[in-house]
N, C-alpha and C positions, 0 to 999 in steps of 0.2 A: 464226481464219484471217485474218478483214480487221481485227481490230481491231487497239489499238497495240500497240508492242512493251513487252513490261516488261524492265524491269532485275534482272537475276541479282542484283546487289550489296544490294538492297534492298526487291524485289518488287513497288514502285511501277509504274505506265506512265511511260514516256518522254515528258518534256514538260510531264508535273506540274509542280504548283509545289512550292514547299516547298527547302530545303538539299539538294545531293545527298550521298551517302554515299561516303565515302572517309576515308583515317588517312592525316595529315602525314606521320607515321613512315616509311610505307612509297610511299606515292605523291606524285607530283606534277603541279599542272595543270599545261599545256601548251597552245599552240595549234602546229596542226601544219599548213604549209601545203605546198604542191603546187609543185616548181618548175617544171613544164609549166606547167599551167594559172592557178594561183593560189589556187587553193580551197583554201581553212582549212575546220579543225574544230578545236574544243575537245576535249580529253580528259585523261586522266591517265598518265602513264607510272612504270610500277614504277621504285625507284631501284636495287634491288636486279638486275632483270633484263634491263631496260631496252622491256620492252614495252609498248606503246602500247595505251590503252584509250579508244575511243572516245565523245563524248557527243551530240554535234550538229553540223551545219556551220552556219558562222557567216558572215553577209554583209557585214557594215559593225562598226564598229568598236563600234557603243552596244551589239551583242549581244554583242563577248568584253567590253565593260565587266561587263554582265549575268549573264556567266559567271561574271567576276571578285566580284562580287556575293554570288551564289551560293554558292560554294566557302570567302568572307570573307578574298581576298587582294584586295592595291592593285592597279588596273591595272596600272603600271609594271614591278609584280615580277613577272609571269606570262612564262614564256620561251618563246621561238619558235625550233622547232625545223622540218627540212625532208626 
């Protein structure tokens, strides 16, 4: 009940370390921000469906570098979508 959440895609808790699990193929990362407020999150979105899958929200920029990290893409190439 109070512990973390796990990830359906991989069974891990949220916030582990480690690679996350996802296929180039079919997905891609994304940071998705808020045009009200501003608030980003990192996630992936299907390219096929176009649906949005969320990972964490992100405050400053050294954590979508981190994301970016994570995932094994450049900063640069990661697209921001609203």
């Amino acid at each position: 009940m109070f512990g973390r959440k796990k990830n359906p895609a991989d069974g891990k808790t949220a916030g582990g370390k480690g690679a996350l699990a996802w296929d180039p193929a079919i997905e891609e990362p994304v940071v998705k921000k808020s045009i009200c407020t501003g608030e980003a999150t990192v996630g992936f979105v299907n390219r096929a469906t176009g649906r949005y899958r969320d990972i964490r929200k992100v405050t400053t920029p050294t954590e979508i570098e981190f994301f970016c990290q994570e995932v094994g893409i450049k900063d640069g190439k990661i697209k921001t979508i609203y």
